[in-house]
KOLRO-257437 format. One record per residue (C-alpha): residue number from 1; residue in one letter; x, y, z. Coordinates in steps of 0.25 Angstrom, whole numbers, plus 5000, padded with zeros to 4 digits. Layout:
<recs>
- nuti nudren east north up
- NUM A X Y Z
...
</recs>
This chain:
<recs>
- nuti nudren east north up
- 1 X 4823 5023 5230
- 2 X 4808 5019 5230
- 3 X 4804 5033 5232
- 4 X 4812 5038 5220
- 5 X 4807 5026 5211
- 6 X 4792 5032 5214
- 7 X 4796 5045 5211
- 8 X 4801 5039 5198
- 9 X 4789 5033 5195
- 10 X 4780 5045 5201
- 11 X 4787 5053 5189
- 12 X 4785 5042 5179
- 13 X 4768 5044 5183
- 14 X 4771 5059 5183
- 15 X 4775 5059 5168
- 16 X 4766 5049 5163
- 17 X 4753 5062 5160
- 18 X 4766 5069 5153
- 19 X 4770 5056 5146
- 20 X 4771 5063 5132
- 21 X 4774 5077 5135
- 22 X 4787 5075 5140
- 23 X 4794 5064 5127
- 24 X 4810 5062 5128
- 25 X 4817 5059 5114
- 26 X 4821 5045 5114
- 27 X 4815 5041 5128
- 28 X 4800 5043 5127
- 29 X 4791 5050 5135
- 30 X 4793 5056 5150
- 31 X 4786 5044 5156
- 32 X 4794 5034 5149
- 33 X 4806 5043 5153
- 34 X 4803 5044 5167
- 35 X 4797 5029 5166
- 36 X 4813 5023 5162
- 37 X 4818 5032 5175
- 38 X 4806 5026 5184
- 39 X 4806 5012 5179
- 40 X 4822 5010 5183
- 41 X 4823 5019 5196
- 42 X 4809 5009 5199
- 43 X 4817 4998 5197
- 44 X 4829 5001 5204
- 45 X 4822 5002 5217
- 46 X 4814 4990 5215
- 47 X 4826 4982 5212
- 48 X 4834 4990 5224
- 49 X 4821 4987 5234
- 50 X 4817 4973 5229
- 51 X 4803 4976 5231
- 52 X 4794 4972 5220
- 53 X 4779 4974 5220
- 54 X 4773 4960 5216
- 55 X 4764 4963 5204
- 56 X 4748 4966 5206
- 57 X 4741 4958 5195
- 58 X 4734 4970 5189
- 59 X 4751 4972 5185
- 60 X 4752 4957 5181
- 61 X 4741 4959 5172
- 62 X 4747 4971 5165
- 63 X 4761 4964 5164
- 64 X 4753 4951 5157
- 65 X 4747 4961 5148
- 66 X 4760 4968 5145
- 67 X 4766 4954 5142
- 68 X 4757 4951 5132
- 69 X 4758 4964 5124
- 70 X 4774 4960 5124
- 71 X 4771 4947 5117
- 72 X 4763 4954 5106
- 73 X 4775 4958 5102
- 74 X 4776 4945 5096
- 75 X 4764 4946 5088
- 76 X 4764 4961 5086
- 77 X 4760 4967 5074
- 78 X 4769 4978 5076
- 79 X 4780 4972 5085
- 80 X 4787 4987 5087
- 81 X 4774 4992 5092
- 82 X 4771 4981 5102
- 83 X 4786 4986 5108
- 84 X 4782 5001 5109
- 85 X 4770 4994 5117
- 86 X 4777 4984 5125
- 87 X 4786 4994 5130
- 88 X 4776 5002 5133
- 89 X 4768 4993 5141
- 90 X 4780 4989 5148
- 91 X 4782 5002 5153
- 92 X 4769 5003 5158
- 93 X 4768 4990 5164
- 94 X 4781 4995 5171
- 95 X 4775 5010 5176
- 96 X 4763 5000 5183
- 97 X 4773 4992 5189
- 98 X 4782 5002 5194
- 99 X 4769 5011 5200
- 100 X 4766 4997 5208
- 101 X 4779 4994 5213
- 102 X 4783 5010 5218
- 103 X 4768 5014 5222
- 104 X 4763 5004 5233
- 105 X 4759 5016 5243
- 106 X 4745 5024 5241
- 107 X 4754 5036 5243
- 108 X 4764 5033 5231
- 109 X 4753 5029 5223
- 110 X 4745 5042 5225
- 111 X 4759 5049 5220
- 112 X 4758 5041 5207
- 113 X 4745 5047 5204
- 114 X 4747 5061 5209
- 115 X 4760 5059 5197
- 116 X 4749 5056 5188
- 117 X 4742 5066 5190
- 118 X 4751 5078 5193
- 119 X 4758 5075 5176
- 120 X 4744 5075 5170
- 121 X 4744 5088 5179
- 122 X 4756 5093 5171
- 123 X 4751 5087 5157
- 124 X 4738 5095 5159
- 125 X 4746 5106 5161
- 126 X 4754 5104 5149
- 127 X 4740 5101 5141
- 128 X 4734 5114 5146
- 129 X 4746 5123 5140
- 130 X 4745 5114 5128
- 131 X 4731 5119 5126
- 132 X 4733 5133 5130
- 133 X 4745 5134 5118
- 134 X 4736 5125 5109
- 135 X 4747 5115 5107
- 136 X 4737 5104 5103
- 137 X 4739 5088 5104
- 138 X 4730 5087 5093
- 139 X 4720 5096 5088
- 140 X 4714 5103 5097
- 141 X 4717 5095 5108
- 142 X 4727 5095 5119
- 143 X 4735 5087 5128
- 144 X 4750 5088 5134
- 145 X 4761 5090 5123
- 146 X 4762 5074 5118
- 147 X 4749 5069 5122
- 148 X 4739 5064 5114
- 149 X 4724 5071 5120
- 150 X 4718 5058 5122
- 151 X 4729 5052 5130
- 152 X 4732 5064 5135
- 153 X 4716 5067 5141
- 154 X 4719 5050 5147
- 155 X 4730 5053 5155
- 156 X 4723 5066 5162
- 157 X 4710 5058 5165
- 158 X 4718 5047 5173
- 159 X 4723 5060 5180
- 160 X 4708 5064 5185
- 161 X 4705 5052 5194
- 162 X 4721 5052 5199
- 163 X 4720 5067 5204
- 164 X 4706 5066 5209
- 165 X 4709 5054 5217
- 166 X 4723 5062 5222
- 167 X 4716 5076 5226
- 168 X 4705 5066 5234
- 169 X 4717 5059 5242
- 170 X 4727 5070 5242
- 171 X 4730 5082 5250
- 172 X 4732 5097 5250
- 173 X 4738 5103 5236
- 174 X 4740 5088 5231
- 175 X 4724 5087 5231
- 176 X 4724 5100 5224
- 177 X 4733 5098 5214
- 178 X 4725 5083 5211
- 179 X 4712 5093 5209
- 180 X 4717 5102 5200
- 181 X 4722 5091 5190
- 182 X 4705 5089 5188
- 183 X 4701 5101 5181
- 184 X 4715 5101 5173
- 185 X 4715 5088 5167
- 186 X 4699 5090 5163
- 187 X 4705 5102 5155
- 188 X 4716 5095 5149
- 189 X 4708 5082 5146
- 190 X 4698 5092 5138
- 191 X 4708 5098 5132
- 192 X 4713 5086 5125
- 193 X 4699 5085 5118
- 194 X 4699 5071 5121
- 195 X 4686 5064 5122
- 196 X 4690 5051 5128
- 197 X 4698 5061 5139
- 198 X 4686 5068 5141
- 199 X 4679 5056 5146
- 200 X 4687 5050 5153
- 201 X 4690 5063 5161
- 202 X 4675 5064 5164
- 203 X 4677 5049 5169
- 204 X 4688 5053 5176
- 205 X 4682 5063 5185
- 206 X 4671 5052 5189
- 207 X 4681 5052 5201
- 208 X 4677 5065 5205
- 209 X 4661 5061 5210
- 210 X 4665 5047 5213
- 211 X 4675 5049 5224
- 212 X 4668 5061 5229
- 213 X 4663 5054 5243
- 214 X 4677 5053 5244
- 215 X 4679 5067 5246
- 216 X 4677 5079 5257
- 217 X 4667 5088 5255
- 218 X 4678 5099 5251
- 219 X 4683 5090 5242
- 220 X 4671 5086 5235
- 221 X 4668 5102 5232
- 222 X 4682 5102 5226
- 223 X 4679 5089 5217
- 224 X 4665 5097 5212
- 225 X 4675 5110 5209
- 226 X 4684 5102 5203
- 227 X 4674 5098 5194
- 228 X 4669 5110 5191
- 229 X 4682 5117 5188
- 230 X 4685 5106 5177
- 231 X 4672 5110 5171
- 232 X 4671 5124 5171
- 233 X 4687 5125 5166
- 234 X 4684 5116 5155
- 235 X 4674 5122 5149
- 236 X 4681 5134 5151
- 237 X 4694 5130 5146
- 238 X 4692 5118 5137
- 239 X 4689 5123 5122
- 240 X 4677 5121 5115
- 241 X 4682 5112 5105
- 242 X 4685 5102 5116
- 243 X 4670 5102 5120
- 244 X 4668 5100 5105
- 245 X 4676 5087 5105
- 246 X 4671 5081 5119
- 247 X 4655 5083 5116
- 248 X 4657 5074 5104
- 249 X 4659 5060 5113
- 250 X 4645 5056 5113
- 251 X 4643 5057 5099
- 252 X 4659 5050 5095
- 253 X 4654 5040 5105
- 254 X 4640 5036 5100
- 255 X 4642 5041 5083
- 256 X 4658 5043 5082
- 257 X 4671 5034 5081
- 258 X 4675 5040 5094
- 259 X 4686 5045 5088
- 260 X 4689 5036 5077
- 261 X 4690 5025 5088
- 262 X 4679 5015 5082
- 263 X 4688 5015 5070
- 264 X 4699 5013 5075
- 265 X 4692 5002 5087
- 266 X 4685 4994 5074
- 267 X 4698 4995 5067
- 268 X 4705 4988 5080
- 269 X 4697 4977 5082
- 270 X 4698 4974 5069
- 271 X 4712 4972 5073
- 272 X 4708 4965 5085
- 273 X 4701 4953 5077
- 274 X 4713 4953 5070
- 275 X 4722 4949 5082
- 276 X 4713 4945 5093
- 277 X 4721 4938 5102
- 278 X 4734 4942 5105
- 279 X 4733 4956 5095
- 280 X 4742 4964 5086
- 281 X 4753 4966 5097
- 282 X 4754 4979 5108
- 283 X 4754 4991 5102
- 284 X 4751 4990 5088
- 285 X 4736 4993 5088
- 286 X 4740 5006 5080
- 287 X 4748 5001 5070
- 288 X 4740 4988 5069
- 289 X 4728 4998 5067
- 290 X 4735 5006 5056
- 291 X 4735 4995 5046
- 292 X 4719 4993 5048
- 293 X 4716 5008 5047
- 294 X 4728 5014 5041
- 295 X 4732 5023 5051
- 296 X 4737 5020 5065
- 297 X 4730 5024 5078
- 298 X 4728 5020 5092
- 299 X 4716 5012 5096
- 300 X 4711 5021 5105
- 301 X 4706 5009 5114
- 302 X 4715 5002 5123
- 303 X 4706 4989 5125
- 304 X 4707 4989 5111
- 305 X 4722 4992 5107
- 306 X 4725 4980 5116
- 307 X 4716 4972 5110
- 308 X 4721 4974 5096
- 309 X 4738 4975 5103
- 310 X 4737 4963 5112
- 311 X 4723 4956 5109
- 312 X 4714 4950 5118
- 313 X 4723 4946 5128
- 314 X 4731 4959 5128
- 315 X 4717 4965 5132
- 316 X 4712 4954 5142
- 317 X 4725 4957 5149
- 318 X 4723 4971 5149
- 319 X 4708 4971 5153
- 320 X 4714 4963 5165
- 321 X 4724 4975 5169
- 322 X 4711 4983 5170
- 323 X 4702 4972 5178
- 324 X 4713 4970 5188
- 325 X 4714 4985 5190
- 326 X 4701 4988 5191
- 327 X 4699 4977 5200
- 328 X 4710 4984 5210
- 329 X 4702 4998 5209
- 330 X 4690 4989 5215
- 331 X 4700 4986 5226
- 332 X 4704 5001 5230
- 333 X 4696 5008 5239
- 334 X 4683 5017 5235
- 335 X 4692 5032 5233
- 336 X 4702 5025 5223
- 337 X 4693 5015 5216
- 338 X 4685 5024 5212
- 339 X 4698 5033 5206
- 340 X 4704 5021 5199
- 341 X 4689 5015 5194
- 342 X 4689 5030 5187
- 343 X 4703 5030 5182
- 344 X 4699 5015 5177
- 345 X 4687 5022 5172
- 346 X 4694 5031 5163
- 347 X 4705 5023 5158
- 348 X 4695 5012 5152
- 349 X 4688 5025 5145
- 350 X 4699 5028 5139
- 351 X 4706 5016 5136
- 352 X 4692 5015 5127
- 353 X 4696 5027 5119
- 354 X 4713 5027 5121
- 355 X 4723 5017 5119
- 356 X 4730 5016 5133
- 357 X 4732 5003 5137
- 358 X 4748 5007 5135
- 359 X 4749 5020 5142
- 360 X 4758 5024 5153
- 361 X 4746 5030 5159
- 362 X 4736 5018 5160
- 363 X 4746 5011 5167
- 364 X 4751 5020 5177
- 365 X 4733 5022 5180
- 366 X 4735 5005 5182
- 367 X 4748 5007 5189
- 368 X 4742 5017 5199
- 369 X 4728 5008 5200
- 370 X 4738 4997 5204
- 371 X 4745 5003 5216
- 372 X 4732 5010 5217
- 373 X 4726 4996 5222
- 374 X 4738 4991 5229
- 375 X 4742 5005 5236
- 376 X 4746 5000 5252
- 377 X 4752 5008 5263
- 378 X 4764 5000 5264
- 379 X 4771 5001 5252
- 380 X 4777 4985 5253
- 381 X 4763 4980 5252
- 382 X 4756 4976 5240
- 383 X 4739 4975 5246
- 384 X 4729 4983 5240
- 385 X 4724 4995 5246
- 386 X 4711 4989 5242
- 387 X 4700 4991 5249
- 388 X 4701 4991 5263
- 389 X 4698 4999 5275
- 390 X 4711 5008 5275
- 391 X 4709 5022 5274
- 392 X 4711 5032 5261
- 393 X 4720 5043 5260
- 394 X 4708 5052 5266
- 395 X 4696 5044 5276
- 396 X 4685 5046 5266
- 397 X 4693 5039 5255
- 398 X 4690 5026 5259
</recs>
């Protein structure tokens, strides 16, 4: 019964990169589909086997944060809003607590990644043929059917880190496959024109030098190739007008509105002056920002978002999720602390330019973080795999 509620749960990863492609009339997306099937076969074996993981307190944390974006309901500008977001958070907070109870071993929490990264796989794929029949997400742009570029770029750079850290650990056609995923996701992350994507990816494969004493010497010409490969296949495949878009981040950054951002930031903290404390309520940042500037938008900035949703404490709470996770990436050994300080990395990048403090995808990252830290061999134990003088999957790991 375990194994089949891991599976369940190893689809619910699987589906998260192909979230919007696949949406179901009166249901939702497929994660949220698969997520209803996962959450109750999950649940029927935890009742059945009695084994219940005490919560780590990077989890407790979250749950405190959770609770108090359902009582801003009580205070909520837009009290139908704050229930779309509730519910959403909920299920999040679920996925996280669900990844900590089924993936205890190294090995289980290995699949969990390899999930991730074989539907970007797939959603790459999907972008690729979108670009090659100019089905545009917005103009000029691409991504996969129902994804929105930026978003779309996010959830392929997580992808980069995961893979590489896969291909080091992995063996045979499984390491192959995790070095493919490299040259792909660059061409679909440039593809979507995005410039906080484009950053982040060149973040993100900050990976590739860092953990290169980690590597045989075989190894290390196939990292330099894989580098190469991106390079030469985006310049030759990527269109101009791409580069066009890119080239223009030092001067949005220094002279521009990056975006349209400061607008929208100033226009924020306005709101935030407004509400200080406990805020407008989870989720209504858009609708709340519609009637300063007269038309709704997202406030591309996830620090700020709960800021203005759940004030200061909402953010103190938050801020806290991220202290004690990045606290346990100190605790892991060298290999996987410098993947998860990368993945940290990129995520704070684009949580500055994205709203994703909500997304199925940031906690499932914090989820995996978490059994990350906590991975042991026998699977009734809850230690840390901290550091400590027990060998990597492979001697020169450690």
């Amino acid at each position: 019964m375990n194994k089949v509620a891991f599976s369940a749960l190893w689809l619910l990863v699987f589906s998260i990169p192909l979230a919007n492609v696949f949406v179901f009339e009166g249901v939702g997306t497929i994660t949220r589909t698969i997520g209803i099937f996962a959450f109750g076969i999950c649940a029927l074996t935890l009742v059945m086997t009695g084994r219940i993981r005490p919560l780590p307190v990077p989890l407790l944390i979250s749950a405190a944060f959770i609770w108090w974006a359902i009582l801003s309901f009580f205070w909520s500008d837009a009290p139908q809003l704050t229930l779309q977001r509730i519910w959403t958070y909920a299920q999040a907070l679920v996925m996280a607590w669900l990844i900590w109870q089924f993936t205890v071993t190294q090995s289980r929490q290995k699949a969990l990644m390899q999930a991730y990264v074989l539907g970007a796989f797939l959603s790459v794929a999907l972008a690729i043929i979108s670009y090659l029949s100019g089905q545009e997400a917005t103009y000029s742009r691409y991504a996969a059917p129902g994804f929105n570029p930026n978003d779309f770029g996010f959830i392929l750079c997580f992808g980069v880190p995961l893979s590489w850290y896969l291909s080091i650990t992995g063996r045979g056609w499984v390491g192959w496959v995790n070095r493919l995923y490299l040259p792909a996701a660059i061409i679909a992350i440039l593809l979507t024109a995005s410039r906080t994507a484009f950053m982040m990816a060149l973040l993100a494969m900050i990976v590739i030098p860092w953990t290169l004493s980690s590597l045989r010497s075989w190894e290390k010409v196939v990292a330099v190739c894989s580098v190469l490969v991106c390079i030469v296949l985006a310049w030759c495949f990527v269109p101009h007008y791409v580069w066009e878009r890119l080239v223009t981040i030092p001067s949005e950054v220094t002279q521009g509105t990056l975006g349209f951002r400061r607008n929208i930031w100033e226009a924020g903290f306005a709101l935030v002056y407004a509400q200080p404390i406990v805020g407008a309520g989870a989720g209504t940042f858009t609708w709340v920002i519609a009637q300063v500037i007269g038309t709704e938008t997202d406030a591309h900035n996830t620090f700020l978002a709960i800021l203005a949703d759940n004030g200061i404490i909402g953010l103190v709470l938050f801020c806290f999720i991220g202290i004690s996770a990045f606290f346990l990436v100190l605790r892991m050994r060298p290999l996987e602390r410098k993947v998860w300080l990368t993945l940290l990395g990129v995520w704070s990048l684009g949580a500055f330019f994205m709203t994703c403090g909500h997304k199925h995808w940031t906690w499932l990252l914090f989820g995996l973080l978490v059994t990350q830290a906590y991975a042991v061999s026998n699977p009734h134990s809850t230690g840390y795999i901290a550091k400590d003088n027990a060998p990597a999957a492979r001697g020169k790991h450690v």
